[in-house]
N, C-alpha and C positions, 0 to 999 in steps of 0.2 A: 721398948725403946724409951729412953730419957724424952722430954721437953722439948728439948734444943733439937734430938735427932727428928723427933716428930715434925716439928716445926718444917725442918729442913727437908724429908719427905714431903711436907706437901707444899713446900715452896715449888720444888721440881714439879710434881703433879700437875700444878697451877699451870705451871710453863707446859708443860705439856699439852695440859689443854688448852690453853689458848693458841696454840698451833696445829690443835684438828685432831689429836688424839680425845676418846672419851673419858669422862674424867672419871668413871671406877677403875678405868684402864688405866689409867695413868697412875690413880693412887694404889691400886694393886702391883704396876712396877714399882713404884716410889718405897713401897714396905719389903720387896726384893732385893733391892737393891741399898735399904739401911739397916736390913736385919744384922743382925750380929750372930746370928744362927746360921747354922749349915745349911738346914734345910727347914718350911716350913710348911704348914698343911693349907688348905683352904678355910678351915674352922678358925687356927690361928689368925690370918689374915682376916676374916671375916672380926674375929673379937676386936684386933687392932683397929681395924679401920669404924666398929660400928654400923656393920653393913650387912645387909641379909647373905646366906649361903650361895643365893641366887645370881648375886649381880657379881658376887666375887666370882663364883664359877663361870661366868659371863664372859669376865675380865681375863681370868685365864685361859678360855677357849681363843678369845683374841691374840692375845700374845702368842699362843704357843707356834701357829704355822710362820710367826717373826725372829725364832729363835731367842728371843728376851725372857723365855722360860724353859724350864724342864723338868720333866716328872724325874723323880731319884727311887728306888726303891730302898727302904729302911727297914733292915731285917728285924723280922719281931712286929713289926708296926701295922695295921692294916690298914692305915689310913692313905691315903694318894699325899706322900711328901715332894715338894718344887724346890727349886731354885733357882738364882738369877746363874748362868752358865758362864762357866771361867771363860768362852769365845763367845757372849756375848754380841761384842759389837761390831767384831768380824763378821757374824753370821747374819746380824741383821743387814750388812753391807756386800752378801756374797751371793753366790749364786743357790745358795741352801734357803737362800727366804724365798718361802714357797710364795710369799705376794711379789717379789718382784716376778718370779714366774711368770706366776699368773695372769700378773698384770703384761707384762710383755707378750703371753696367748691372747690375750680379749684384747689387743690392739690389733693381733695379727689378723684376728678373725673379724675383728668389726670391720679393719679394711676391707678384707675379701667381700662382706656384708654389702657394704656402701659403695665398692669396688675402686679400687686402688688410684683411681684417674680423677675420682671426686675432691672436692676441698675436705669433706670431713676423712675421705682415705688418707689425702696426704698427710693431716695431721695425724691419723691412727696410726700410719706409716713410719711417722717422725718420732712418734712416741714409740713404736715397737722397735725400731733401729737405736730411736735413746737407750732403753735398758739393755739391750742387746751390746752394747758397746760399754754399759758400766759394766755387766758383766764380763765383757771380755776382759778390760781392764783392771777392773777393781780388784783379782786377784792379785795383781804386781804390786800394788797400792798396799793390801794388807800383808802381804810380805814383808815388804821394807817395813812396816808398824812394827810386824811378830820378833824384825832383827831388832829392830833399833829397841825396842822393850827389853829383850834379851840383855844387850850393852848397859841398861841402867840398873 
Protein backbone atom coordinates (compact mmCIF):
# COMPACT_ATOMS: atom_id res chain seq x y z
CA UNK A 1 0.00 0.00 0.00
CA UNK A 2 1.35 3.67 -0.88
CA UNK A 3 1.33 6.43 2.07
CA UNK A 4 -1.69 8.01 1.29
CA UNK A 5 -3.61 4.49 1.16
CA UNK A 6 -2.11 3.64 4.50
CA UNK A 7 -2.85 6.72 5.84
CA UNK A 8 -6.40 6.37 4.83
CA UNK A 9 -6.64 2.69 6.13
CA UNK A 10 -6.00 3.87 9.40
CA UNK A 11 -8.02 6.95 9.34
CA UNK A 12 -11.12 4.29 8.88
CA UNK A 13 -9.66 2.14 11.66
CA UNK A 14 -9.55 5.07 13.92
CA UNK A 15 -13.24 5.61 13.25
CA UNK A 16 -13.83 2.41 13.92
CA UNK A 17 -12.61 2.30 16.93
CA UNK A 18 -13.71 5.06 18.33
CA UNK A 19 -17.17 3.49 17.90
CA UNK A 20 -16.49 0.19 19.94
CA UNK A 21 -14.98 -1.91 17.33
CA UNK A 22 -11.17 -3.11 18.59
CA UNK A 23 -8.58 -1.60 17.06
CA UNK A 24 -6.45 -4.76 15.56
CA UNK A 25 -10.08 -5.41 14.27
CA UNK A 26 -10.54 -2.51 12.91
CA UNK A 27 -6.98 -2.08 11.34
CA UNK A 28 -7.09 -5.76 10.02
CA UNK A 29 -10.56 -4.66 8.15
CA UNK A 30 -8.92 -1.34 7.03
CA UNK A 31 -5.81 -3.43 5.16
CA UNK A 32 -9.09 -5.63 3.46
CA UNK A 33 -10.57 -3.44 2.51
CA UNK A 34 -7.45 -1.02 0.81
CA UNK A 35 -5.61 -3.83 -0.48
CA UNK A 36 -5.19 -3.80 -4.12
CA UNK A 37 -4.89 -7.54 -4.01
CA UNK A 38 -7.36 -10.29 -4.52
CA UNK A 39 -6.57 -11.96 -1.79
CA UNK A 40 -4.37 -11.74 1.28
CA UNK A 41 -2.79 -14.10 3.93
CA UNK A 42 -2.59 -13.32 7.62
CA UNK A 43 1.48 -13.17 7.48
CA UNK A 44 0.80 -10.40 4.75
CA UNK A 45 -1.58 -8.46 6.98
CA UNK A 46 0.41 -9.10 9.97
CA UNK A 47 3.95 -7.54 7.92
CA UNK A 48 1.58 -4.55 6.76
CA UNK A 49 0.16 -3.65 9.90
CA UNK A 50 3.39 -4.47 12.19
CA UNK A 51 1.59 -6.81 14.26
CA UNK A 52 2.26 -10.10 15.82
CA UNK A 53 0.52 -13.40 13.96
CA UNK A 54 -1.51 -13.35 17.02
CA UNK A 55 -3.50 -10.42 17.36
CA UNK A 56 -3.92 -10.56 13.50
CA UNK A 57 -5.41 -14.02 13.77
CA UNK A 58 -7.35 -12.58 16.65
CA UNK A 59 -8.74 -9.97 14.41
CA UNK A 60 -9.77 -12.27 11.81
CA UNK A 61 -11.50 -14.79 14.17
CA UNK A 62 -13.62 -11.56 14.91
CA UNK A 63 -14.63 -10.56 11.63
CA UNK A 64 -15.22 -13.72 10.19
CA UNK A 65 -18.96 -14.83 12.01
CA UNK A 66 -19.78 -10.59 10.57
CA UNK A 67 -19.27 -11.55 7.18
CA UNK A 68 -16.52 -8.64 6.55
CA UNK A 69 -14.28 -11.51 5.85
CA UNK A 70 -13.53 -14.83 4.02
CA UNK A 71 -11.27 -17.58 3.69
CA UNK A 72 -10.69 -18.03 -0.55
CA UNK A 73 -8.87 -21.10 -1.38
CA UNK A 74 -5.63 -20.32 -3.65
CA UNK A 75 -4.60 -23.29 -5.72
CA UNK A 76 -0.94 -24.07 -5.17
CA UNK A 77 -0.77 -22.01 -2.04
CA UNK A 78 -1.04 -23.58 1.45
CA UNK A 79 -1.40 -20.72 3.26
CA UNK A 80 -5.13 -19.71 4.54
CA UNK A 81 -5.84 -16.61 1.81
CA UNK A 82 -8.95 -13.85 2.83
CA UNK A 83 -10.77 -11.41 1.69
CA UNK A 84 -12.99 -8.48 2.07
CA UNK A 85 -16.34 -10.30 0.14
CA UNK A 86 -17.98 -8.72 -2.90
CA UNK A 87 -21.48 -8.91 -0.39
CA UNK A 88 -19.86 -7.54 2.18
CA UNK A 89 -22.11 -5.06 3.69
CA UNK A 90 -25.17 -6.82 2.67
CA UNK A 91 -24.16 -9.57 4.98
CA UNK A 92 -23.02 -7.80 7.65
CA UNK A 93 -26.70 -6.15 7.55
CA UNK A 94 -28.64 -9.70 6.99
CA UNK A 95 -29.79 -12.29 8.48
CA UNK A 96 -26.22 -14.28 7.61
CA UNK A 97 -24.42 -12.34 10.48
CA UNK A 98 -24.18 -14.86 12.87
CA UNK A 99 -24.09 -11.80 15.72
CA UNK A 100 -27.11 -10.56 14.98
CA UNK A 101 -28.33 -13.98 15.49
CA UNK A 102 -26.88 -14.47 18.24
CA UNK A 103 -27.59 -11.64 19.73
CA UNK A 104 -31.27 -11.83 19.00
CA UNK A 105 -31.01 -15.68 20.99
CA UNK A 106 -29.29 -14.20 24.17
CA UNK A 107 -32.15 -11.69 24.45
CA UNK A 108 -34.64 -14.29 23.85
CA UNK A 109 -33.16 -16.32 26.54
CA UNK A 110 -32.20 -13.73 29.15
CA UNK A 111 -35.95 -12.80 29.01
CA UNK A 112 -36.98 -16.25 29.66
CA UNK A 113 -34.02 -16.07 32.31
CA UNK A 114 -35.38 -12.87 34.19
CA UNK A 115 -38.80 -13.91 32.78
CA UNK A 116 -40.61 -11.78 30.32
CA UNK A 117 -42.98 -9.65 32.91
CA UNK A 118 -39.69 -8.06 34.68
CA UNK A 119 -38.18 -4.51 33.63
CA UNK A 120 -35.00 -6.26 32.56
CA UNK A 121 -37.36 -8.95 30.17
CA UNK A 122 -39.05 -6.22 28.72
CA UNK A 123 -36.12 -4.60 27.76
CA UNK A 124 -34.47 -8.17 26.59
CA UNK A 125 -37.95 -8.42 24.88
CA UNK A 126 -37.49 -5.14 23.02
CA UNK A 127 -34.27 -5.91 21.97
CA UNK A 128 -35.03 -9.53 20.75
CA UNK A 129 -38.20 -8.08 18.72
CA UNK A 130 -35.73 -5.10 17.57
CA UNK A 131 -33.47 -7.45 15.46
CA UNK A 132 -36.13 -9.80 14.83
CA UNK A 133 -37.80 -6.99 12.83
CA UNK A 134 -34.31 -5.83 11.10
CA UNK A 135 -34.34 -8.93 9.99
CA UNK A 136 -37.31 -9.29 8.75
CA UNK A 137 -36.95 -6.16 7.01
CA UNK A 138 -33.60 -5.59 5.99
CA UNK A 139 -33.95 -8.08 3.29
CA UNK A 140 -36.23 -5.62 1.16
CA UNK A 141 -33.79 -2.87 2.13
CA UNK A 142 -30.89 -4.73 0.54
CA UNK A 143 -32.71 -5.39 -2.48
CA UNK A 144 -33.58 -2.21 -3.47
CA UNK A 145 -29.44 -1.43 -2.76
CA UNK A 146 -28.56 -4.81 -5.01
CA UNK A 147 -31.20 -3.07 -7.88
CA UNK A 148 -30.27 0.38 -7.61
CA UNK A 149 -26.23 -0.72 -7.87
CA UNK A 150 -27.13 -2.77 -10.85
CA UNK A 151 -28.74 0.79 -12.71
CA UNK A 152 -25.27 2.56 -11.96
Amino acid sequence: MTEHTTEAAEELALILTRNGMQRMTARVLGILLFTQQDTITAGEIAEQLKASPGSVSGAIKMLTPTGLIEKVPVPGSRREHFRFPDDGWPTLMSAQNDVVRLMQEAAERGAAAVGPETTAGRRLMDMRDFYAYLMKELPAVIDRWRAERKQM
